[in-house]
Each structure stands twice: as structure tokens, then as C-alpha cells.
Backbone as JSON Lines, residues from 0, in Angstrom:
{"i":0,"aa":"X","n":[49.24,-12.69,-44.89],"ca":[49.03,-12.83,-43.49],"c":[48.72,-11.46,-42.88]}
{"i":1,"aa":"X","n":[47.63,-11.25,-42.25],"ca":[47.33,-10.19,-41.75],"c":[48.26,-9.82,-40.25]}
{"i":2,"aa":"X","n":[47.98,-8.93,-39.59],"ca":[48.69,-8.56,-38.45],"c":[47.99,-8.4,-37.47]}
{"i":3,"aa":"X","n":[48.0,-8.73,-36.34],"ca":[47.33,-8.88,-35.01],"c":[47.39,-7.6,-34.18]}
{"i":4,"aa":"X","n":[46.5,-6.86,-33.89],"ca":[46.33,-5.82,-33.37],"c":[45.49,-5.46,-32.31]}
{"i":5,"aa":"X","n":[45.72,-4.81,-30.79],"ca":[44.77,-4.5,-29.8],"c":[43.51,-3.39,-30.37]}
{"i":6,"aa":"X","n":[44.18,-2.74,-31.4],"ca":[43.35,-1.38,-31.6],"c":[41.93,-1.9,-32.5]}
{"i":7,"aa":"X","n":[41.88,-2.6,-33.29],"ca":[40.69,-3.49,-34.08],"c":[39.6,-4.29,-33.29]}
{"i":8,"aa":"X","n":[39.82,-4.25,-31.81],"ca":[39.02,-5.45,-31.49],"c":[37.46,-4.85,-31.63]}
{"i":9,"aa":"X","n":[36.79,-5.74,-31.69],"ca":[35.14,-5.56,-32.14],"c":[33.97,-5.73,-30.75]}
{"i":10,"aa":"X","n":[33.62,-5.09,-30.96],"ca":[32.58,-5.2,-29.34],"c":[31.48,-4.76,-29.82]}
{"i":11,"aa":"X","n":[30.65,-5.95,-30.0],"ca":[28.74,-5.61,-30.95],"c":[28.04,-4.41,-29.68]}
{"i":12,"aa":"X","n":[28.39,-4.41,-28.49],"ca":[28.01,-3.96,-27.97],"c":[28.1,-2.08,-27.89]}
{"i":13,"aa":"X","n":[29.83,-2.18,-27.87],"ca":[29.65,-0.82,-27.79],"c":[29.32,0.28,-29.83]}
{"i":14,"aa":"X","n":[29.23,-1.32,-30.37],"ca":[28.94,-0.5,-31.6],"c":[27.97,0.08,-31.35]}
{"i":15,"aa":"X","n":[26.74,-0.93,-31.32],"ca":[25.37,-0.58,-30.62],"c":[24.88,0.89,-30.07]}
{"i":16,"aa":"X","n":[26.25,0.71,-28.95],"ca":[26.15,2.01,-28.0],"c":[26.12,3.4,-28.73]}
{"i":17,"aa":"X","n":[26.93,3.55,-29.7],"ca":[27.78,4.65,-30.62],"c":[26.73,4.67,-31.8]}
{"i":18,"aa":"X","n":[26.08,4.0,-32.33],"ca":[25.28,4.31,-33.06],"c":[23.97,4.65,-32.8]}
{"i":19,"aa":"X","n":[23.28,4.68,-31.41],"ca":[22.33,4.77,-30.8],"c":[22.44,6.24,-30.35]}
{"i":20,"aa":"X","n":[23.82,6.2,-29.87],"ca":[24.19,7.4,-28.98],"c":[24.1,8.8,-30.89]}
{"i":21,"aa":"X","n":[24.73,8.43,-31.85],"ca":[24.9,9.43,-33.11],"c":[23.56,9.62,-33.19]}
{"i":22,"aa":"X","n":[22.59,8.64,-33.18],"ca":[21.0,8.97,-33.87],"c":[20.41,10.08,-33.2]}
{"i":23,"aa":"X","n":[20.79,9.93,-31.38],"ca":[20.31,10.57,-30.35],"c":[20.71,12.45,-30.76]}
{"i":24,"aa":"X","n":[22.05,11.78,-30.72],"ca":[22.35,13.34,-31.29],"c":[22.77,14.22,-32.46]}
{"i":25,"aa":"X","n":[21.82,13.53,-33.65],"ca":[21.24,14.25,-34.46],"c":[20.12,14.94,-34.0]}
{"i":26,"aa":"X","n":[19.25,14.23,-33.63],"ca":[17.94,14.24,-33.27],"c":[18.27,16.07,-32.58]}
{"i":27,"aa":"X","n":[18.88,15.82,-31.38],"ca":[18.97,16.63,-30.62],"c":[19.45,17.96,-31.44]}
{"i":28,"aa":"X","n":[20.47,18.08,-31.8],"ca":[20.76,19.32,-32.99],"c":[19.37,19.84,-33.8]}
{"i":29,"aa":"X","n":[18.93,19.02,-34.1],"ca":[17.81,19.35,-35.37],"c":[16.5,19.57,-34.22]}
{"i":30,"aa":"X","n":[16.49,19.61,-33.37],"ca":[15.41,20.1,-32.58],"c":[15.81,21.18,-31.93]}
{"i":31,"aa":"X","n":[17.64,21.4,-31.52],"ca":[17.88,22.83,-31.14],"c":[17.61,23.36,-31.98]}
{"i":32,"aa":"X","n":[17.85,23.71,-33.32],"ca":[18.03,24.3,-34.64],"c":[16.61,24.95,-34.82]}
{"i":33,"aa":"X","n":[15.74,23.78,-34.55],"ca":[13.7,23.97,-34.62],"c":[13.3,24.75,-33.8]}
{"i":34,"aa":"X","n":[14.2,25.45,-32.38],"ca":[13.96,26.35,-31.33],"c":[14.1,27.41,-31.99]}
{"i":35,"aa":"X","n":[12.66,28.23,-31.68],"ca":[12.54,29.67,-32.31],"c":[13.09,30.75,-31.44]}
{"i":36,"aa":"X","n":[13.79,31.65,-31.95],"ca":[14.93,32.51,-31.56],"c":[13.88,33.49,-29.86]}
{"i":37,"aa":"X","n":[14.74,33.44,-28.77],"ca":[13.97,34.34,-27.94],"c":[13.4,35.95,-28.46]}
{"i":38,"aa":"X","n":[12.05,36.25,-28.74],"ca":[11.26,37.49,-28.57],"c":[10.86,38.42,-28.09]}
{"i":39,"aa":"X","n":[11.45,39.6,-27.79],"ca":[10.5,40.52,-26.54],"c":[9.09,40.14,-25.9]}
{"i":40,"aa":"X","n":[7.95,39.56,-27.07],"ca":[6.49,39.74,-26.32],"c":[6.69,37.76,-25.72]}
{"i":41,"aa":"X","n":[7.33,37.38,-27.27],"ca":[7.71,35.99,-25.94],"c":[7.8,35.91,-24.67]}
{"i":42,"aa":"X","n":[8.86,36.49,-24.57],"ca":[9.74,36.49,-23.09],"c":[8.81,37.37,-22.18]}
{"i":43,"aa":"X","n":[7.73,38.68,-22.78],"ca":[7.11,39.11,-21.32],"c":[5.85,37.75,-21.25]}
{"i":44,"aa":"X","n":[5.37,36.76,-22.38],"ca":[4.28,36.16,-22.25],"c":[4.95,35.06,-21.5]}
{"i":45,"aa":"X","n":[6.2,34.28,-21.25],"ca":[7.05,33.68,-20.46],"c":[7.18,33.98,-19.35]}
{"i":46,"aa":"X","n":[7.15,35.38,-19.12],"ca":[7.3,36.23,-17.72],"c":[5.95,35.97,-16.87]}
{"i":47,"aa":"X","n":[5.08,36.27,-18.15],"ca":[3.27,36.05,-17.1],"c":[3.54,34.41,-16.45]}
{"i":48,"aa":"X","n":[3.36,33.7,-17.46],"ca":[3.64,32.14,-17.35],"c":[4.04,31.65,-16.26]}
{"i":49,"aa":"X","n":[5.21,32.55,-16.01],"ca":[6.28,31.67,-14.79],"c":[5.51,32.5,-13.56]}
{"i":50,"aa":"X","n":[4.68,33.98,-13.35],"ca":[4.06,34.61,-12.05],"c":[2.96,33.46,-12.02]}
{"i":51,"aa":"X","n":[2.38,33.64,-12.99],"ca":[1.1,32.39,-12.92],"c":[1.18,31.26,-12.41]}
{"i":52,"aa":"X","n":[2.03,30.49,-12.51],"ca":[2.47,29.7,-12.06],"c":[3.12,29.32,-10.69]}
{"i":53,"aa":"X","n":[3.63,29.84,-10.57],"ca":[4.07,30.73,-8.87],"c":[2.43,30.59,-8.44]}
{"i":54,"aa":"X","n":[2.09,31.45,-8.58],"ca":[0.76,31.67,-7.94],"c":[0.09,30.83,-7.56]}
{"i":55,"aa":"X","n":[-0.01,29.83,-8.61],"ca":[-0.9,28.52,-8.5],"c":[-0.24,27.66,-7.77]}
{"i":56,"aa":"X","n":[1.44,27.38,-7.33],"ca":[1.91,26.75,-7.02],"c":[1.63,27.21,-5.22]}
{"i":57,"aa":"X","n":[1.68,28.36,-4.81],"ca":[1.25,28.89,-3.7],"c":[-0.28,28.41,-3.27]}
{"i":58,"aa":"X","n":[-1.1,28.5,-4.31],"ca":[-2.69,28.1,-3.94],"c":[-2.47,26.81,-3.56]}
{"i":59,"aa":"X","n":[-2.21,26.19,-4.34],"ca":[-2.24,24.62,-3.97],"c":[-1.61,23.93,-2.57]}
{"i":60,"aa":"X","n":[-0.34,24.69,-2.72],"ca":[0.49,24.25,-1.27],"c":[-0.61,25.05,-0.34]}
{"i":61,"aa":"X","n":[-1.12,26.19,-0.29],"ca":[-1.9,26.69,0.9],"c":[-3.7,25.86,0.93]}
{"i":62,"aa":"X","n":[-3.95,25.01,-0.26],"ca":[-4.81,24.09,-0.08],"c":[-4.61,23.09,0.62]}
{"i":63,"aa":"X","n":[-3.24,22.84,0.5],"ca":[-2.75,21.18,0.83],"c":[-2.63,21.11,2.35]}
{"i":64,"aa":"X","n":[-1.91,22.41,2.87],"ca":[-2.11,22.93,4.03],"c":[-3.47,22.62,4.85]}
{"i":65,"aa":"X","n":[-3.95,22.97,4.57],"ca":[-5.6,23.55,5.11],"c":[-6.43,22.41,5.15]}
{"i":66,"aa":"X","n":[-5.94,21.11,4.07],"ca":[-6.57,19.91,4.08],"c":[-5.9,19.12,5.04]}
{"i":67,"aa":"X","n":[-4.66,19.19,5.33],"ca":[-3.96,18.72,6.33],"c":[-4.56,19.12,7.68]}
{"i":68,"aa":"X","n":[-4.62,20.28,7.94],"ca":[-5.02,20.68,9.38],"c":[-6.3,20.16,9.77]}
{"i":69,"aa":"X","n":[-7.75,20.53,8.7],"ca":[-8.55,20.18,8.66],"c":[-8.8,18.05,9.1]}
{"i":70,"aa":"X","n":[-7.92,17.45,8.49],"ca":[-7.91,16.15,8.35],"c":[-6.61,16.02,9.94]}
{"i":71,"aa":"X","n":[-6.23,17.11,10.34],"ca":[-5.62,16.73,11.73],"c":[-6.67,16.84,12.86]}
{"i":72,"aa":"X","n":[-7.65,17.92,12.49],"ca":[-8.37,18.37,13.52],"c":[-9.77,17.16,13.49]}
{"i":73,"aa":"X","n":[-9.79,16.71,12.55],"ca":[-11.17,15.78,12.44],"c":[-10.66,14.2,13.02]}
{"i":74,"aa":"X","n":[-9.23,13.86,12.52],"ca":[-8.79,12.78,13.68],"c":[-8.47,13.27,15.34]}
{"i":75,"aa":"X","n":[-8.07,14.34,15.82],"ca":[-8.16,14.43,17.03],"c":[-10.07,14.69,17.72]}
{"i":76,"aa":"X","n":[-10.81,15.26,16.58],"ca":[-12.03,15.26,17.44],"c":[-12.66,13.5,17.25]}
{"i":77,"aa":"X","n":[-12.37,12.91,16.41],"ca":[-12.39,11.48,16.02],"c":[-11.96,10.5,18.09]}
{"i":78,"aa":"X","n":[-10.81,10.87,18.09],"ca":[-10.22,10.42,19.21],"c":[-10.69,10.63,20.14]}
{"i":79,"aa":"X","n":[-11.05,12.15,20.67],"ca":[-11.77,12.81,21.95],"c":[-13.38,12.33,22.13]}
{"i":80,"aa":"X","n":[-14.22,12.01,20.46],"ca":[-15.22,11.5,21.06],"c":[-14.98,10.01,21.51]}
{"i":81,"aa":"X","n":[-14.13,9.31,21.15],"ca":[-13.88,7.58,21.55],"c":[-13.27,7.37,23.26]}
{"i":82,"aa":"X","n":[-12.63,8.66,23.49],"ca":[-12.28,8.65,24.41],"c":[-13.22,9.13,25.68]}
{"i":83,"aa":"X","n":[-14.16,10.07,25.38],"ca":[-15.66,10.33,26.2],"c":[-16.62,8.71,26.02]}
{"i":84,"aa":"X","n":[-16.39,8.22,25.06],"ca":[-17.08,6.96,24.84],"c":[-16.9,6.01,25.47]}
{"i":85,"aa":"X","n":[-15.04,5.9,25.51],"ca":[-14.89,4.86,26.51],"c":[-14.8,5.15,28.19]}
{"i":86,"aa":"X","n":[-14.74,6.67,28.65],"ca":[-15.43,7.17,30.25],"c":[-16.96,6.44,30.24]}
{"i":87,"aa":"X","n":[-17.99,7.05,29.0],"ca":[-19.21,6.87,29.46],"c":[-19.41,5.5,29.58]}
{"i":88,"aa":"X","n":[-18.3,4.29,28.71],"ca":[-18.15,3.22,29.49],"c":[-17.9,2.67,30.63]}
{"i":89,"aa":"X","n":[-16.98,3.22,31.1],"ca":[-16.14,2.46,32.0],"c":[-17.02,3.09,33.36]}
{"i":90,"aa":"X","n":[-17.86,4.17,33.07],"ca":[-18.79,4.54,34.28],"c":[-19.72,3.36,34.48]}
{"i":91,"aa":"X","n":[-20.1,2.94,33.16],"ca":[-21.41,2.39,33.43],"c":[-20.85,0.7,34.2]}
{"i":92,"aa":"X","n":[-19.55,0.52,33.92],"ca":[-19.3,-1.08,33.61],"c":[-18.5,-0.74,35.12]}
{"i":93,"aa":"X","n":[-18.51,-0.2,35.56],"ca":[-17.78,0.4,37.49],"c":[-18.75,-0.36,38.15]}
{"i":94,"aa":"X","n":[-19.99,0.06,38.12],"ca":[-20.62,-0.6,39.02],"c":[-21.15,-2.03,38.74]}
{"i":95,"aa":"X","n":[-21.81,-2.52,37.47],"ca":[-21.45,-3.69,36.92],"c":[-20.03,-4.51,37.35]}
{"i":96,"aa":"X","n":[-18.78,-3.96,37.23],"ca":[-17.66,-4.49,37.91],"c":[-18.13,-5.53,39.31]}
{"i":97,"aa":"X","n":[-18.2,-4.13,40.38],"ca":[-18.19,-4.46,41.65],"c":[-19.75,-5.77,41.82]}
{"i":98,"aa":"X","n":[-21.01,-5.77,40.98],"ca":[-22.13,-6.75,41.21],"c":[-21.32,-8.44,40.78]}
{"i":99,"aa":"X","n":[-20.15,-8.16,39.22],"ca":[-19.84,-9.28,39.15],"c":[-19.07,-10.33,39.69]}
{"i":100,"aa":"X","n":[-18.35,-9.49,40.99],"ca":[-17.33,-9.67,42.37],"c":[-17.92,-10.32,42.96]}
{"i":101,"aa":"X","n":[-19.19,-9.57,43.23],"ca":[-20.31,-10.49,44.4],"c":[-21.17,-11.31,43.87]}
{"i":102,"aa":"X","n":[-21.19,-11.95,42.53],"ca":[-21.85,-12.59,42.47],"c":[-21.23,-14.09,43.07]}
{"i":103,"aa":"X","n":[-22.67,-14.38,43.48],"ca":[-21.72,-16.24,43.56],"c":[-21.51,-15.63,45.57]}
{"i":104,"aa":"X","n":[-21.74,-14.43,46.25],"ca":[-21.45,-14.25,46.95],"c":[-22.54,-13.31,47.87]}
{"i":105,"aa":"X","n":[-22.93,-13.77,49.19],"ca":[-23.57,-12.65,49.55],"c":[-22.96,-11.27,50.17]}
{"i":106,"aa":"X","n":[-23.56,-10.21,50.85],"ca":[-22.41,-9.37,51.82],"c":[-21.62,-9.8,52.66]}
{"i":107,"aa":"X","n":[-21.86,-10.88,53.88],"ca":[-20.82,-11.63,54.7],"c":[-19.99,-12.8,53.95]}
{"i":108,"aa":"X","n":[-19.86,-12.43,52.48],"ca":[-19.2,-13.4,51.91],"c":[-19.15,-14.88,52.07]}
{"i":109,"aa":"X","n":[-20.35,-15.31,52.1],"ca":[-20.9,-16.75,52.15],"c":[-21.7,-16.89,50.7]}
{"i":110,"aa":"X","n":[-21.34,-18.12,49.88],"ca":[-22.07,-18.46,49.05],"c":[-23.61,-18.57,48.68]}
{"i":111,"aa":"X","n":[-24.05,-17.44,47.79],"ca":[-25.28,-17.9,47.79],"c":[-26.2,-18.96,46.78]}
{"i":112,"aa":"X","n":[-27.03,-19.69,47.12],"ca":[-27.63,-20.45,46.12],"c":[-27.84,-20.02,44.98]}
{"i":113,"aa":"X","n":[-28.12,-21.17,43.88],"ca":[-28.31,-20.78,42.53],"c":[-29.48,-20.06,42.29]}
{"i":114,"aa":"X","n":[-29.9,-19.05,41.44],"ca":[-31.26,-19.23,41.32],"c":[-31.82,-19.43,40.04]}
{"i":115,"aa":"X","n":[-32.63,-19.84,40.25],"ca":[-33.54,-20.96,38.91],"c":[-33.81,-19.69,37.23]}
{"i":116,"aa":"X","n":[-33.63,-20.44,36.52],"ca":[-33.52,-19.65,34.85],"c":[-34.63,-19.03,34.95]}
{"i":117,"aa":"X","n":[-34.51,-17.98,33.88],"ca":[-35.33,-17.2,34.4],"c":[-36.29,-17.63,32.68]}
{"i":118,"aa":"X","n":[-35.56,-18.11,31.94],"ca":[-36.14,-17.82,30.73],"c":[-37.73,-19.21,31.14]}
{"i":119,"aa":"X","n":[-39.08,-18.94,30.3],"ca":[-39.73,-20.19,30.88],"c":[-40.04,-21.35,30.19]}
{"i":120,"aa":"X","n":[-39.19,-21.78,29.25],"ca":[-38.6,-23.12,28.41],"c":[-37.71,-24.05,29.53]}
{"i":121,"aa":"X","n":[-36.98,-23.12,29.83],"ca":[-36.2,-23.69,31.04],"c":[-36.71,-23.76,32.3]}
{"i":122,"aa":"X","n":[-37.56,-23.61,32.91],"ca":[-38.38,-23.65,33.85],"c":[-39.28,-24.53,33.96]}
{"i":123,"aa":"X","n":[-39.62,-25.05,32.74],"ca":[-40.55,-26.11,32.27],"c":[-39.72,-27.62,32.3]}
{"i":124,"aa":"X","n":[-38.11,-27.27,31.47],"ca":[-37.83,-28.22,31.39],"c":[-37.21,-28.74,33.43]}
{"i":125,"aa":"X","n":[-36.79,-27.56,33.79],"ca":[-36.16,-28.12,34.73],"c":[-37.52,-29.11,35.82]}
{"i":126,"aa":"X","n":[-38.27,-28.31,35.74],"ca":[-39.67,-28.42,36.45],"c":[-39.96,-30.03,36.17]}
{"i":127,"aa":"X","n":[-39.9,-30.31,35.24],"ca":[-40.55,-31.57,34.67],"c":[-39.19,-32.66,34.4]}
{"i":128,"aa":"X","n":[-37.91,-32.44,34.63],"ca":[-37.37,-33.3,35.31],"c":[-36.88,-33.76,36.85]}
{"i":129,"aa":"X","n":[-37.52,-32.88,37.57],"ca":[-38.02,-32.69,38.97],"c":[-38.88,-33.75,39.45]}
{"i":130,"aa":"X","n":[-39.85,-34.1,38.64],"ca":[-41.3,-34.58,38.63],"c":[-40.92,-35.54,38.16]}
């Protein structure tokens, strides 16, 4: 008869875990191990690397910049001409306004008659149900 114990219990899962996790870190050892020892001309060709880099990291942000402003300044002139667009509207449609008030109306505000289409299909037809 065997003996019943908390410390034996089996969990496929965390085996899983523990043997996934050992592979990982072999792996990892044997690739520190493959790291070649730091060099004097290494470390100044590391040194260029990381200014270079800097550098480029500065160009770009001062591109990104400049495309921003550029793409701010082309939607506000975007806006200012829509906004002269809709004045040179609203000039023209002012006085248009005030003709479409009076239509249907003379100056002493008495109704005025219709007057006949102007197109001459309609002039024909009205003409000739007249007749």
C-alpha cells in the first residue's frame, strides 16, 4: 500500500511550464557564453554607433517637426481660403437674399402677378391650351 501525500501531486501544466522555462534557459546561457568579450576598438566603434545614432534620431524628430508645421500651416491656409469663399458668398447671395423677400411682392407690398415661363416649350404649351 502506498502512502498518500500533498508533496507528489502532478500538474501537466506546470510540468509544461518548467520544462519550457529549462530549454529557455539553456538557450540563454549558451548565447551569453557566444557574447564576444568587450574590445577597446569595439567599444570606440560602439561609441561612433550610439553619436550616429543620436544624430539621426535628432534629424528625424527635426523632420517630423517641420512636416507638422508645414501640414499645420497648409490646413490653416486651407481654412482662410474657404472662409474668403464663403464672404465672396454670402456677398453675392445678400442681395439675392433681399430680391427673394420680394418676390411674390411688389414695393407697396401688394402681390404681384405671375409671369409667364420664360422657357419657349412652355409658352407653346401654355399658349395652345389657351386656344
Amino acid at each position: 500500500m502506498s502512502t498518500f501525500g500533498f508533496s507528489n501531486i502532478v500538474n501537466p501544466e506546470a510540468e509544461r511550464i518548467q520544462r519550457v522555462f529549462a530549454e529557455l534557459h539553456l538557450r540563454l546561457v549558451n548565447l551569453a557564453n557566444a557574447t564576444p568579450e568587450d574590445h577597446p576598438d569595439l567599444m570606440a566603434r560602439k561609441e561612433e554607433w550610439g553619436h550616429d545614432w543620436t544624430w539621426l534620431m535628432v534629424q528625424i524628430r527635426a523632420f517630423k517637426l517641420e512636416v507638422q508645421r508645414q501640414a499645420e500651416e497648409a490646413t490653416e491656409e486651407e481654412a482662410r481660403r474657404e472662409a474668403e469663399k464663403d464672404k465672396g458668398k454670402e456677398k453675392e447671395s445678400a442681395p439675392g437674399e433681399e430680391d427673394e423677400a420680394m418676390d411674390g411682392e411688389d414695393a407697396d407690398g401688394e402681390a404681384e402677378e405671375a409671369e409667364p415661363p420664360k422657357h419657349p416649350a412652355a409658352r407653346t404649351t401654355k399658349a395652345g391650351s389657351e386656344g
